[in-house]
MARTIZA-956122 format. One line per 4 residues: number of its first residue (from 1); for each residue x, y, z of C-alpha. Coordinates in steps of 0.1 Angstrom, whole numbers, plus 5000, padded with zeros to 4 digits. Example, Ala and Ser with C-alpha at 12.3 -4.5 7.8 and 13.67 -1.06 7.14 Angstrom:
2
1	5123:4955:5078 ~ 5137:4989:5071
//
This chain:
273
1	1048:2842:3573 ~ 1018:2864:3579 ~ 0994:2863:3553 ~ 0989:2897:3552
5	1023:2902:3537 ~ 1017:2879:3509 ~ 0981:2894:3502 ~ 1000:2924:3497
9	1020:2911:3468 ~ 0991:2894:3445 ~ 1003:2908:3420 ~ 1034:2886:3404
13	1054:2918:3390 ~ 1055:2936:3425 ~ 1067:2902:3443 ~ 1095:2895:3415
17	1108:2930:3421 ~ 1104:2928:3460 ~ 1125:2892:3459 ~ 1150:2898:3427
21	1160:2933:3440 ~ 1172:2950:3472 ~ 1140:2967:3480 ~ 1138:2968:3517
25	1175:2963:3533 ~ 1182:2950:3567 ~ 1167:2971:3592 ~ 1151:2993:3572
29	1110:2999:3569 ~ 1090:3000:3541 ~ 1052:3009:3540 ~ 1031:3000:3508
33	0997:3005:3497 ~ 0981:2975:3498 ~ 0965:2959:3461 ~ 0931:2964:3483
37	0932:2999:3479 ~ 0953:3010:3454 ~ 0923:3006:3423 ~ 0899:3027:3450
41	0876:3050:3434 ~ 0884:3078:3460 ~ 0923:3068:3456 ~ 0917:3068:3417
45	0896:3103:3417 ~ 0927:3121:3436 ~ 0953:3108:3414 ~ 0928:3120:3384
49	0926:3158:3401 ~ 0962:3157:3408 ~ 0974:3144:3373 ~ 0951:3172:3354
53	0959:3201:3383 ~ 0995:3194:3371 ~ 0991:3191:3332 ~ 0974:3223:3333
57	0999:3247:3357 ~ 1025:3235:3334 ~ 1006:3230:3302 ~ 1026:3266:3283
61	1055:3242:3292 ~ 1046:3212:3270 ~ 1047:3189:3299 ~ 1026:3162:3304
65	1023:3136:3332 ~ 1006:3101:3325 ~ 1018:3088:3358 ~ 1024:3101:3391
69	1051:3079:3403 ~ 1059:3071:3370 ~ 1070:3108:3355 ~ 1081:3126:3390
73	1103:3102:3405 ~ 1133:3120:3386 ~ 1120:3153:3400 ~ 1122:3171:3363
77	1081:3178:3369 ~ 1086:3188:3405 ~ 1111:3208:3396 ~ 1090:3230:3369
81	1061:3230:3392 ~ 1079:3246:3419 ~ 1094:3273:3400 ~ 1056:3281:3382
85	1033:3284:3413 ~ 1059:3298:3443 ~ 1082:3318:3413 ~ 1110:3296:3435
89	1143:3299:3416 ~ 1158:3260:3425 ~ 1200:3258:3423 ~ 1200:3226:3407
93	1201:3208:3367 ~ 1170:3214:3353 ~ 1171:3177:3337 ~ 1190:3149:3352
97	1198:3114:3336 ~ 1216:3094:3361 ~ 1208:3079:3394 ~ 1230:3098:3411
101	1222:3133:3398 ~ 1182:3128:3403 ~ 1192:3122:3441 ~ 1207:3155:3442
105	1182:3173:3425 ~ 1154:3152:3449 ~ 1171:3165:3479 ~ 1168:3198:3470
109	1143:3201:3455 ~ 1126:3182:3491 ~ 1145:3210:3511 ~ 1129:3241:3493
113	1095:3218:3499 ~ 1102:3216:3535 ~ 1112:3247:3539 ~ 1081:3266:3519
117	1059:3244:3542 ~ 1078:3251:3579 ~ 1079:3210:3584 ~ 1102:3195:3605
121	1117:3164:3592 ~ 1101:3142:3616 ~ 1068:3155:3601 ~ 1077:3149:3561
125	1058:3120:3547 ~ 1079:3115:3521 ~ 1118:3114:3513 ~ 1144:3112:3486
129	1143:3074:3486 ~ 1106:3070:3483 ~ 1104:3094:3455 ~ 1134:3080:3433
133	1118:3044:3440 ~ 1089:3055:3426 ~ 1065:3052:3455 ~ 1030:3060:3449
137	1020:3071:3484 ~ 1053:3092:3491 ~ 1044:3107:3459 ~ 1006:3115:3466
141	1016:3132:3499 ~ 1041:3153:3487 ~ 1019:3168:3463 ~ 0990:3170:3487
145	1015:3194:3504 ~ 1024:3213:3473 ~ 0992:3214:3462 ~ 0977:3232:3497
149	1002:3256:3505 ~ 1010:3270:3470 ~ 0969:3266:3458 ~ 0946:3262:3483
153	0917:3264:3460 ~ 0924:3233:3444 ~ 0898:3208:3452 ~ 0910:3178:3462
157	0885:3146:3473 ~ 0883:3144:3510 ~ 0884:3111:3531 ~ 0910:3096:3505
161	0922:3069:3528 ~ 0939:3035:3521 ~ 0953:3002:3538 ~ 0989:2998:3545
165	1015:2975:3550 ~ 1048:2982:3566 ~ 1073:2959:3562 ~ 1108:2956:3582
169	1137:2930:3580 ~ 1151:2922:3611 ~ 1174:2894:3626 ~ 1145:2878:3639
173	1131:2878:3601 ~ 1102:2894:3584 ~ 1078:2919:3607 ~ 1049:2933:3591
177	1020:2954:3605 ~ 0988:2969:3590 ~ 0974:3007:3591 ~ 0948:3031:3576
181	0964:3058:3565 ~ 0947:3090:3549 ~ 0961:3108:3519 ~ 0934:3138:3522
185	0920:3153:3553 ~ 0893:3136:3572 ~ 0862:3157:3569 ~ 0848:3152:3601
189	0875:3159:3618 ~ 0880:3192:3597 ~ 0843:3199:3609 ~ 0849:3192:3643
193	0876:3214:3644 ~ 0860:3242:3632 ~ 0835:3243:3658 ~ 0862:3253:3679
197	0879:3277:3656 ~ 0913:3291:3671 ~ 0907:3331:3667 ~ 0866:3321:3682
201	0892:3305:3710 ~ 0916:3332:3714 ~ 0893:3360:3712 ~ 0876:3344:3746
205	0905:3346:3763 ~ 0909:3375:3787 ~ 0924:3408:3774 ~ 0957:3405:3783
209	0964:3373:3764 ~ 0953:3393:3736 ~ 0976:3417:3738 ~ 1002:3392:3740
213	0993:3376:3707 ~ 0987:3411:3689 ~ 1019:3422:3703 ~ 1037:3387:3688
217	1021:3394:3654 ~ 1033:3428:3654 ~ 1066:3419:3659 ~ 1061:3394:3629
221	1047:3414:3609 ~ 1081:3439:3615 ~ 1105:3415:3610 ~ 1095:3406:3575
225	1085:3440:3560 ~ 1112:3464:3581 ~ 1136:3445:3553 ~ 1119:3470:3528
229	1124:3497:3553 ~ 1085:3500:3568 ~ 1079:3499:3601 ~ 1047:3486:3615
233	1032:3500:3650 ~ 0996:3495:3646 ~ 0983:3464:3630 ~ 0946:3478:3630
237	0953:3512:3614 ~ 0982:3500:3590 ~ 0968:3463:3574 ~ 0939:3489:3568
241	0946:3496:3534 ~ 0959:3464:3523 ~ 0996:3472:3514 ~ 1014:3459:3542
245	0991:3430:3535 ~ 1003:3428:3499 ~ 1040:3435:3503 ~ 1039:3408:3539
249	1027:3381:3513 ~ 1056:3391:3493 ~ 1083:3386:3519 ~ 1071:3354:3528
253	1068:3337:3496 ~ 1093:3354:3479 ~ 1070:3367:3450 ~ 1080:3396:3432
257	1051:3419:3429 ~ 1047:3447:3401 ~ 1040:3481:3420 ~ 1023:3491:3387
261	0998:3466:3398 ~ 0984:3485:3434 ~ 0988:3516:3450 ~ 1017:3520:3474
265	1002:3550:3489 ~ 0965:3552:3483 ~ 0940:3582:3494 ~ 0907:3566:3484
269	0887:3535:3489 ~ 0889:3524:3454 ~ 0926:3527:3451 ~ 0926:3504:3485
273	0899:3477:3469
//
């Protein structure tokens, strides 16, 4: 057996669970953090930012999380986070008590997720098994996701990276391989991307490229707000004043926003600040 495997499961309560229960069934993969990395500073200082980012969004809610994997694996917590940073209305039990109801509530829950995000399901690094079974880094990278697309100014540690294992049964017997895998992004390759930024890259290309892509926004940029009966013909001119900016944003993430609190038609540079 490779000796990786067993380093993996130094820890006598994982290995019980691992050979008492059906944890990994014929076939089937399953990737683990190894005991190596899971008490890393980096590893701990992202579950810390991610714990207290959590207890204080829902904090006028009286809920509290001790544990990541522990308190969202029944997706109550996802649930109410959901609904207080995107305003997302979810068709499911707000609490559910048996196995069976916390899968249904997981998978759609996981859907809205998806779908908020534009991922594919061959790009989710997570899924409704890995949550209800508790698994930590399932759980990290889901709120990673969360965290970035519905509050990007949320600091999170970069570089959080840790050792994996991936385990598979097969009818040969027991395959295992090993990986890095990172949780945050990877500074320098963040940096090394930026040096060639996309718009620096598009706004080299020749003019009628440009065109292309300003004619492809426009059309966007139509689609969305014609449903409130504007119609957008100059992207320049008309994103000028910020409204179509404010009422685009709107449309996309389905926020309601109080007309009380800009001006829908304004005449001077104030009312447009």
């Amino acid at each position: 057996m490779d000796p990786d495997f067993l380093n993996a499961f130094t820890q006598p309560s994982t290995l019980d669970r691992f050979l008492t229960e059906d944890v990994i069934a014929k076939g089937e993969k399953r990737k683990l953090i190894k005991p190596t990395s899971s008490n890393s500073p980096k590893l701990e200082e992202l579950k810390l930012v991610l714990t207290e980012w959590i207890n204080r969004t829902l904090k006028e809610e009286h809920i509290v999380v001790k544990s990541l994997e522990e308190d969202l694996y029944d997706g109550l917590v996802l649930h109410h986070l959901l609904e207080n940073l995107g305003s997302l209305k979810l068709d499911v039990e707000k609490i559910a008590l048996t196995e069976k109801k916390q899968r249904k509530k997981l998978s759609v829950i996981l859907e809205v997720v998806a779908k908020c995000l534009q991922l594919e399901e061959s790009q989710l690094k997570w899924s409704v098994e890995s949550i209800l079974a508790k698994d930590l880094l399932s759980t990290l990278h889901l709120l990673v996701a969360i965290a970035k697309h519905f509050e990007p100014t949320l600091v999170l540690p970069p570089n959080v990276q840790v050792e994996t294992i991936t385990i598979e049964i097969t009818c040969g017997g027991l395959n295992t391989s090993n990986a890095v895998e990172y949780i945050t992004e990877n500074k320098e390759n963040i940096e090394a991307q930026s040096k060639d930024d996309a718009f620096d890259e598009l706004f080299s290309c020749d003019p009628d490229k440009l065109v292309a892509v300003k004619k492809a926004l426009l059309q966007f940029v139509d689609q969305h707000v014609g449903k409130l009966g504007l119609n957008v013909k100059d992207i320049e001119s008309q994103f000028s004043d910020g409204v179509i900016l404010l009422l685009l944003i709107g449309q996309l993430e389905g926020y309601f926003l109080n007309l009380r609190n800009f001006f829908l038609s304004p005449v001077s540079t104030m009312e447009m600040v």
